[in-house]
N, C-alpha and C positions, 0 to 999 in steps of 0.2 A: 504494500500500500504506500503510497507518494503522498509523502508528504507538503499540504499547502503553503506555498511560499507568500510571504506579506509583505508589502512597497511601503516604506513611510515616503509618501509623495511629499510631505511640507517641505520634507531638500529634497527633491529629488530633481535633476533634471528637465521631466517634463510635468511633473505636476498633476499625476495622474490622466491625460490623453490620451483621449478614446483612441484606441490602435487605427481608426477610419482616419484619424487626423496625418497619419504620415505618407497612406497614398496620396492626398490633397495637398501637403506639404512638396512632397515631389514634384506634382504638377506645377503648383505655383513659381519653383524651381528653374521648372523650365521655360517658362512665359515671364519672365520679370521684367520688370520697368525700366526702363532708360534709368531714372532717378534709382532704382534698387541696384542697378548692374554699377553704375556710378560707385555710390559706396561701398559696393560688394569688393571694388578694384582696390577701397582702401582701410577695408578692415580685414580681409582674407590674410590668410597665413601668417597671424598675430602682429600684421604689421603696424597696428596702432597699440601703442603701449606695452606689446608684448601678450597681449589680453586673446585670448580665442574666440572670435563669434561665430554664429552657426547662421545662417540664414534660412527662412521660412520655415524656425523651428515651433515643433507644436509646444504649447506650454496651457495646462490646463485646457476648458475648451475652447481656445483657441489655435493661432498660428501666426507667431510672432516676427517680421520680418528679418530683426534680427536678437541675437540672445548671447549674453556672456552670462555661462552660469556662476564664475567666479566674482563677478562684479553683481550679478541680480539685477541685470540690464536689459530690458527690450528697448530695440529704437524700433518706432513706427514709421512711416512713410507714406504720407497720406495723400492721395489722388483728388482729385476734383468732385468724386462723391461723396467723401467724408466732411464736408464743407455743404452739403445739403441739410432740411432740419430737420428731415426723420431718421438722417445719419447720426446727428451731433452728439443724441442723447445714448445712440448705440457704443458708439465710442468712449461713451464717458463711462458708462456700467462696465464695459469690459476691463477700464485702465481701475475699476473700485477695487473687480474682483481680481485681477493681477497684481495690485498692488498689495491687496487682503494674503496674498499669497508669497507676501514678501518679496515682491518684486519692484524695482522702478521702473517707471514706462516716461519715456521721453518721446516727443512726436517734434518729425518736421514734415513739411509740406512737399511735394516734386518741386516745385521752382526754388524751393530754399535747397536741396542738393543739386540742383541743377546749376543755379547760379550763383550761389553763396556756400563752395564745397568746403571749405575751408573753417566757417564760421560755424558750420553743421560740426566738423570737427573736435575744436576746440569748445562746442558743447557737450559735448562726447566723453570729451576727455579731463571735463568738469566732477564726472561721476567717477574717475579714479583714485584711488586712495593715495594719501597723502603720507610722502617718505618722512 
């Protein structure tokens, strides 16, 4: 008889997400944003601080554009429908319960990595710990 194995999701990585969240996660993967591929050229392979992000990782039920589990970091990346107002409020409940979930959620907009990459940055790198 096999014995049932038990997650303490409060650290864990993803947070308990539903296993349907990492085919969608994949997908999302491969269809990204100008604005997501942008960033993705400058946090991939621990290039900023040294820090690992993962992109369109699931973390509870969601799927967070990008995620350093070591810092408790999602950055968002929000498109032209997130700025709609039966969006606004969607967004805001997700950032309650990711944050309930001991996470921080920082959001910028596509035109703020598209034309202020720099500044998107150096907020970024506001959330690393201090030597």
């Amino acid at each position: 008889m096999m014995k049932k194995l038990t997650t303490n999701y409060d650290e864990g990585m993803w947070k308990g997400a539903p296993s349907s969240s990492f085919g969608k996660a994949k997908d999302l993967r491969m269809n990204e944003t100008e604005a997501e591929k942008l960033l993705w050229e400058k946090l991939k392979n621990n290039q900023l601080g040294g820090f690992k992000f993962r992109r369109q990782h699931p973390i509870s039920l969601y799927i967070a554009d990008f995620y350093c589990h070591k810092l408790k970091l999602i950055i968002e990346i929000d498109g032209e429908y997130h700025f709609r107002k039966e969006q606004i409020p969607k967004d805001e409940e997700r950032t309650k319960v990711l944050e309930f979930n001991g996470v921080n959620v920082i959001r910028f907009s596509n035109d703020e990595v598209l034309n202020s990459l720099e500044k998107v940055l150096n907020e970024i790198e506001k959330y690393f710990p201090k030597d």
